[in-house]
N, C-alpha and C positions, 0 to 999 in steps of 0.2 A: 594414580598418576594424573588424569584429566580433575580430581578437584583440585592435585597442589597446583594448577596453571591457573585455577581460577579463586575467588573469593567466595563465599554463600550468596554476599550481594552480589558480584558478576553472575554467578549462575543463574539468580533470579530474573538478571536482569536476560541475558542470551535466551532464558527459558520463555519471556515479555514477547522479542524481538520472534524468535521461529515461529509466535504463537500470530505475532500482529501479520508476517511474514503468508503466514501460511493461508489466513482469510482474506489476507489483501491482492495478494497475486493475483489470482487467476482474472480476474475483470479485466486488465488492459489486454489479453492474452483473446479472453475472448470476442472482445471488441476489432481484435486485428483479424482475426478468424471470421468474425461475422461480415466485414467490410470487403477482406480479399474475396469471399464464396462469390460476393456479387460480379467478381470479373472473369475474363476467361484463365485458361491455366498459366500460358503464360506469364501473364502479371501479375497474375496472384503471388509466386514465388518474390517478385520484389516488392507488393506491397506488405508482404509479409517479412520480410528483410528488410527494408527501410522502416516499417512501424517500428518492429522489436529495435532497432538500433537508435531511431529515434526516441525513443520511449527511455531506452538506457540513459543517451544524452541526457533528457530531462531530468533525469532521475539523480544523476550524478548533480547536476544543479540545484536543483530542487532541497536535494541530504545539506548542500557546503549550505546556501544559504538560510533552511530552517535551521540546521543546529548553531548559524550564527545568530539569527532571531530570536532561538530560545534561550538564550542567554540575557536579554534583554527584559529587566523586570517590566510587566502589564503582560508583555505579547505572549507571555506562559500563560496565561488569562485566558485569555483569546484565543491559543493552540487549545485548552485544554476543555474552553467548551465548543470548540470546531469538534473537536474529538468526540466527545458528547452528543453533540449529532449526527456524528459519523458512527457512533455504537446505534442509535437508535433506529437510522435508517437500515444498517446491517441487518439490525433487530427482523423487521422490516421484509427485506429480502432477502435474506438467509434465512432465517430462523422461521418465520411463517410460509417463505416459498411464497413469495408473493414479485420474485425476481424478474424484472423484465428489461431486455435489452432493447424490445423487438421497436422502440420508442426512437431509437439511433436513426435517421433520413441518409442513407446513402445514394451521391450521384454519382451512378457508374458510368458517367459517359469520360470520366475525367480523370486521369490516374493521380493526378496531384491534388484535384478534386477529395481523391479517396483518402489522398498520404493528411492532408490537409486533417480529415476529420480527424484519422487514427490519429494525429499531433495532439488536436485537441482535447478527445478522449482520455489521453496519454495523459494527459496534464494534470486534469480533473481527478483522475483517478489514483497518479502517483503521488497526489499533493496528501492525498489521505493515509498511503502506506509510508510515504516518508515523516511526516507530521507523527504517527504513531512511534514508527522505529526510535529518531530522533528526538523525541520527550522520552522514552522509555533510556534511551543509550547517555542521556544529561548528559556530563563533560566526560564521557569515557570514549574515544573515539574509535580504538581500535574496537571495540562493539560496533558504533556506529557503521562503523567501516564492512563487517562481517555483519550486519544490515542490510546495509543496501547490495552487497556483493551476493546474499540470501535470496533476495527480494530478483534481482535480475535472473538469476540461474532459475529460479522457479516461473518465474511470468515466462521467460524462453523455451522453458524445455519441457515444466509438468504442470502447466496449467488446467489443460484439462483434465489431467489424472487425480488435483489437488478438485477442480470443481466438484467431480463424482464421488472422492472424498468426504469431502464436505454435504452434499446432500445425502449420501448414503449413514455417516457417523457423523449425528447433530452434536454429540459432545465435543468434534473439531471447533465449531463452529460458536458456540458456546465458550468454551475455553480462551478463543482466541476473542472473543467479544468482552468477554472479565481481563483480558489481558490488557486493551483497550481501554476500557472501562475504568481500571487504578490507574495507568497512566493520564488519563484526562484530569481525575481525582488528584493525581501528586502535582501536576502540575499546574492544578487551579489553588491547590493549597499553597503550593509552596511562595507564589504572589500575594492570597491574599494575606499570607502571616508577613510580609514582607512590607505589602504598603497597607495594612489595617492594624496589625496586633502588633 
């Protein structure tokens, strides 16, 4: 039943998306978790509610306007060796465990102060799992869509189950870095057969 809904190439591709999904999450996750610990209990619960909702918003923005981007011959170029260093840097700190967060300056004297960095965190971070999803999902949208919808339920609810994951089974991490890795690759080809060959 589940392959007549889909094509060989959808599956490849939804199989791309859970893989880039799965490596990319957890970091804004625990960027909000590392920024709320510095407050008391109280505000912790909203700067961890306003991150995670914030970080959504972005994220929702971020998906409309890369997948309208990538649509745009060069800027596939450009995403696909962004992506390129976003494999190498994973490489980096995932793969050698050379991960460090602990580089984040958090000022706790300031609640907005805090929501502030988590924004920015959020940015930086989602621009990498949306950039991946979004070249892997090309013009198919309802992927795209079951993307980012992936990407949110996971950074919300299993990030840290997906981090311990991940350092305990380096084939997660692996996997979703070769998944990465051909999408940077299809979409630096597909430009340069486009304005070279």
């Amino acid at each position: 039943m589940f392959a007549e809904l889909f094509t060989p190439e959808q599956l490849t591709i939804l199989t791309q998306i859970i893989l880039i999904d799965l490596v990319l999450a957890g970091d804004n996750a625990i960027i909000i978790g590392m920024v709320a610990s510095k407050f008391p209990l109280e505000q912790r619960r909203k700067i961890i509610i306003f991150g995670i909702g914030g970080a959504v918003v972005l994220r929702i923005i971020l998906t409309l306007l890369t997948a309208y981007l990538l649509q745009i011959t060069g800027l596939r170029l450009f995403g696909g060796l962004l992506l390129l260093y976003i494999v190498y840097k994973l490489y980096v700190d995932v793969i050698k465990g050379s991960e460090n967060h602990n580089d984040i300056k958090v000022d706790n004297s300031n609640f907005f102060k805090a929501i502030w960095t988590i924004l920015l965190a959020d940015f930086t971070m989602s621009l990498d799992n949306v950039l991946g999803v979004a070249g892997a999902a090309g013009d198919n949208y309802g992927l795209l869509v079951f993307g980012l919808v992936l990407s949110i339920v996971l950074m919300a609810f299993a990030a840290t189950l997906i981090s311990n994951w991940i350092k305990k089974y380096k084939w997660i991490a692996w996997a979703g870095l070769i998944a990465i890795l051909v999408v940077a690759i299809e979409l630096i080809y597909t430009d340069i057969k486009i304005l070279f060959l």
